[in-house]
Each structure stands twice: as C-alpha cells, then as structure tokens.
MIFIRO-777890 format. One line per 4 residues: number of its first residue (from 1); their letters; for each residue x, z, y of N, C-alpha, C. Coordinates in steps of 0.02 Angstrom, whole numbers. Example, Ala and Ser with C-alpha at 12.3 -4.5 7.8 and 13.67 -1.06 7.14 Angstrom:
<recs>
1 = AS = 660:390:-284:615:390:-225:660:390:-165  642:354:-112:684:357:-53:645:394:2 .
</recs>
This chain:
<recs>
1 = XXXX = 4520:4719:3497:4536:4704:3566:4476:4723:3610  4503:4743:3665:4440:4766:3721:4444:4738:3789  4394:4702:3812:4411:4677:3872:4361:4717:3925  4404:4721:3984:4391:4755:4030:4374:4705:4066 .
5 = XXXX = 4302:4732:4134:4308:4682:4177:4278:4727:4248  4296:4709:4301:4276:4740:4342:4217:4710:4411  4165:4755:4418:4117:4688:4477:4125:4747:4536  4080:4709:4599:4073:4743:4654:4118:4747:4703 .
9 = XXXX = 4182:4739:4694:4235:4716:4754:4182:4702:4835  4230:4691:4900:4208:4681:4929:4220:4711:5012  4199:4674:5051:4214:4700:5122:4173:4748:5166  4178:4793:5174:4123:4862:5209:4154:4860:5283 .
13 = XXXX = 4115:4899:5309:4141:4954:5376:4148:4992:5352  4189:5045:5371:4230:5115:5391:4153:5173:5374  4147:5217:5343:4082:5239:5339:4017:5195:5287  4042:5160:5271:4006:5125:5237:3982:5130:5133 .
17 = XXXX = 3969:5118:5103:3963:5124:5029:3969:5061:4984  4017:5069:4940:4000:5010:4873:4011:5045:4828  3984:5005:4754:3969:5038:4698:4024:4977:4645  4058:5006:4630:4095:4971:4566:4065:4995:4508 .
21 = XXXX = 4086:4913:4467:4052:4926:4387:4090:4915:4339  4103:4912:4302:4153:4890:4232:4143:4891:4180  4140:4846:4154:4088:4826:4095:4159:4830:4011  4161:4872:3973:4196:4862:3936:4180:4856:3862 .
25 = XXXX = 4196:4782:3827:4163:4788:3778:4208:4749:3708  4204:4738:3656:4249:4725:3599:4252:4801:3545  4225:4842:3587:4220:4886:3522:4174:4935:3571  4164:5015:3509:4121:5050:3524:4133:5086:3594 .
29 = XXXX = 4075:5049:3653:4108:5092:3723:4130:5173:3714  4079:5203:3668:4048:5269:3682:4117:5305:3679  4172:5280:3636:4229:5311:3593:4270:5300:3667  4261:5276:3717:4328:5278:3765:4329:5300:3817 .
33 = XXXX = 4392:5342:3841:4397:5377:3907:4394:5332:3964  4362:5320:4019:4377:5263:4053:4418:5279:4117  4437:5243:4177:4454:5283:4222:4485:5216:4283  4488:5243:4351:4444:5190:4397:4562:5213:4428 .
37 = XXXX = 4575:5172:4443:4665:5159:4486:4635:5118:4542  4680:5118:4591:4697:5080:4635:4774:5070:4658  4756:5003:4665:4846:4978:4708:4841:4941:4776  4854:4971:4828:4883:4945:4897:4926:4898:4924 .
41 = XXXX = 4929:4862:4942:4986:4815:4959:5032:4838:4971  5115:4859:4942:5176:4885:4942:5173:4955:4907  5115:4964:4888:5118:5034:4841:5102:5018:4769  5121:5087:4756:5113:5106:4663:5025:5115:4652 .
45 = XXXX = 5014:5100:4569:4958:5089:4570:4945:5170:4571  4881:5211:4607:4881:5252:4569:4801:5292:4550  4799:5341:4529:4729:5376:4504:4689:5388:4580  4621:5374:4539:4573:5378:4575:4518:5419:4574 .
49 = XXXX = 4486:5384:4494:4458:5444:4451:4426:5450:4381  4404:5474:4326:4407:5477:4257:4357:5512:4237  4343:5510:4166:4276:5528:4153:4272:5506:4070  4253:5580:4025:4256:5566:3969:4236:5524:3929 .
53 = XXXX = 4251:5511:3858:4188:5468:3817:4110:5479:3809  4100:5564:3828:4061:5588:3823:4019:5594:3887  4052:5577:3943:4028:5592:4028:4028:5649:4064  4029:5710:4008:4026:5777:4012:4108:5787:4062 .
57 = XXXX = 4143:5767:4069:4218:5775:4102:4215:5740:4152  4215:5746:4220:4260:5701:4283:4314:5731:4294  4352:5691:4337:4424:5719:4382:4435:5661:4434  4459:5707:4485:4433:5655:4546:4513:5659:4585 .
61 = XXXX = 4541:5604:4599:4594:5610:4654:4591:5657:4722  4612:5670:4743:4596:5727:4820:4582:5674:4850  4601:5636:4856:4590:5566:4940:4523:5558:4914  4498:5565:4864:4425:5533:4861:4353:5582:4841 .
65 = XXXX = 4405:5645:4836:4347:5692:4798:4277:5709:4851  4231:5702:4842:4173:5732:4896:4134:5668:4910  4160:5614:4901:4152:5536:4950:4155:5488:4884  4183:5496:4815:4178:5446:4769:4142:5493:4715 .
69 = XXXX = 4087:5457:4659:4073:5486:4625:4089:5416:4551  4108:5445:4487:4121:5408:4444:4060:5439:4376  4034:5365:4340:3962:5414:4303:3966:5331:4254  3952:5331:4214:3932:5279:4149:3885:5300:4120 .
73 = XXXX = 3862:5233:4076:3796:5216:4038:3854:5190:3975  3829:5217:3929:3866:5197:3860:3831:5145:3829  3755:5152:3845:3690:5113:3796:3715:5044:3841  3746:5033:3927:3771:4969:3951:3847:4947:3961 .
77 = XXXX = 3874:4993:3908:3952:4997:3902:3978:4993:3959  3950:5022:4002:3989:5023:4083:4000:5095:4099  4025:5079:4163:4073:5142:4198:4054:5127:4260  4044:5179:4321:4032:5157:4376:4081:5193:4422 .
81 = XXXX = 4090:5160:4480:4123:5209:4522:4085:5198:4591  4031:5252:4610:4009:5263:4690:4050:5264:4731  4061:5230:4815:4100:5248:4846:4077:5269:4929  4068:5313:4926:4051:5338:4993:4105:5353:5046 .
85 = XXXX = 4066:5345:5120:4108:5360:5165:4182:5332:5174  4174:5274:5138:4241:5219:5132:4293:5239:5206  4349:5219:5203:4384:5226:5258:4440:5191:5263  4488:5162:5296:4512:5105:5295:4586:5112:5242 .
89 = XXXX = 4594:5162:5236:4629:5197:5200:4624:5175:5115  4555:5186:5091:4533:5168:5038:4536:5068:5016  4566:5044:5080:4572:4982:5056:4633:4961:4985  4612:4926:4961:4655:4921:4882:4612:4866:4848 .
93 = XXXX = 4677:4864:4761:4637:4817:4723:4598:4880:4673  4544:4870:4636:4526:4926:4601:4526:4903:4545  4561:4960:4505:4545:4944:4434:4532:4987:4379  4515:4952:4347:4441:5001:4269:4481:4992:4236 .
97 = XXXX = 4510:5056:4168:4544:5045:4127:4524:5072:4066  4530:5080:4004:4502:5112:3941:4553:5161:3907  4534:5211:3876:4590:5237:3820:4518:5246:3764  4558:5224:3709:4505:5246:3655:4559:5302:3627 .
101 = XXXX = 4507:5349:3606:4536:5404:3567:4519:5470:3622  4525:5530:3607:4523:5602:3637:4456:5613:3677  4448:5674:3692:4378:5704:3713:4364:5725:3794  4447:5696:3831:4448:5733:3892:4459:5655:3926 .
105 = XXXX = 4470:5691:3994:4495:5628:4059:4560:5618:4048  4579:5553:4088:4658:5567:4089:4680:5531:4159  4732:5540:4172:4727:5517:4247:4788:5482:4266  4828:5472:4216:4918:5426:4214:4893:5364:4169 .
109 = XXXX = 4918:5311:4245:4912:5231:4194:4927:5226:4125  4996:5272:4096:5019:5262:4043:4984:5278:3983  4939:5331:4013:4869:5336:3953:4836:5288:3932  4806:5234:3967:4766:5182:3969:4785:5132:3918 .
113 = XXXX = 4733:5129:3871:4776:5066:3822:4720:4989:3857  4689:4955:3910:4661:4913:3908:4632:4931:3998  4646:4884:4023:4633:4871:4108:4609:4807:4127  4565:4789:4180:4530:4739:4172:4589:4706:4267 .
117 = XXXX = 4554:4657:4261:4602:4616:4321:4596:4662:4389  4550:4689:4385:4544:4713:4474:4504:4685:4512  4462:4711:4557:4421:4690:4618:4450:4735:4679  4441:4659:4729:4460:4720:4792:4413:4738:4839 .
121 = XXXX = 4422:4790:4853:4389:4814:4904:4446:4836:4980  4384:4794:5020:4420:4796:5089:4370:4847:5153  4415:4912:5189:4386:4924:5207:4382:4923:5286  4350:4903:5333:4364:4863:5398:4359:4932:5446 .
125 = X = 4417:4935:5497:4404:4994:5539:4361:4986:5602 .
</recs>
C-alpha cells in the first residue's frame, strides 16, 4: 500500500506563486510515475502535469505549460509542483497521484494506481 499526501494548498493573488509537495511513501518512491490533477467546482478532474520515476520525462497540460514546473527528490520520496503566475483560473483542489511500474509520464487518472486527498489552492483576482 502507498499513501499519498499532499502539502502547500492555499490562497495567492492573481500573479502570484505556490509550491506543492507530495510526499509518497509505503514502498520504493524511486519505482513510481507521479503526476499532479486538478478538480474545479462542477468540473472533471483533470491533468496538470507528470514526470517519470526517473525525472528524466515531464509533460505539462497547455493551461499550465511556461508558468508550472513539476521536479522530485526520490532520496525525500516527494514530488513537487512550482506554480507560477497563478491566475484565477488555476483555482482547484490539487492532487498527487502514483503509478508504480513503466519508464514514462502518464497523464489519464485511470493510469494512477494511488492519489492522496487533495489541497486547494485558491486563486484571488
């Protein structure tokens, strides 16, 4: 079993930066693809952005590419997600999810075998 957990949630201005973390641990981090969703109030959850077991792979949603950067530490079984240039748009719950197994990103919830509760981030116009 692997539990996911997610920190850093939180309320910004429009232009502003937070850094999400996600700490995933119950087995070997190094072995898992991780990868950062969000869900909106009345919407579907969806991709944000991903990043191999190895770190060597990102893939970035378009709404966020240029302005979010996603990067992990294996030696602190975490995952991070930078968020620059927030915009009110980017308001949501965020969430860190795991796949153990394969060498690439993946970017469909249905990949994900393990997701942690979510933090939200609110972004104020």
């Amino acid at each position: 079993q692997v539990q996911v957990v997610e920190y850093g949630g939180g309320l910004v201005q429009a232009g502003g930066s937070l850094r999400l973390s996600c700490e995933a641990t119950g087995r070997t981090f190094s072995n898992y693809a991780m990868g950062w969703f969000r869900q909106a109030p009345g919407k579907e959850r969806e991709f944000v952005a991903a990043i191999s077991w190895s770190g060597d792979y990102t893939y970035y949603a378009d709404s966020v590419k240029g302005r979010f950067t996603i990067s992990r530490d294996n030696a602190k079984n975490t995952v991070y997600l930078q968020m620059n240039s927030l915009k009110p748009e980017d308001t949501a719950v965020y969430y860190c999810a795991s796949r153990l197994g394969g060498s690439y990103y993946y970017t469909s919830t249905g990949e994900y075998d393990y997701w942690g509760q979510g933090t939200q981030v609110t972004v104020s116009s």
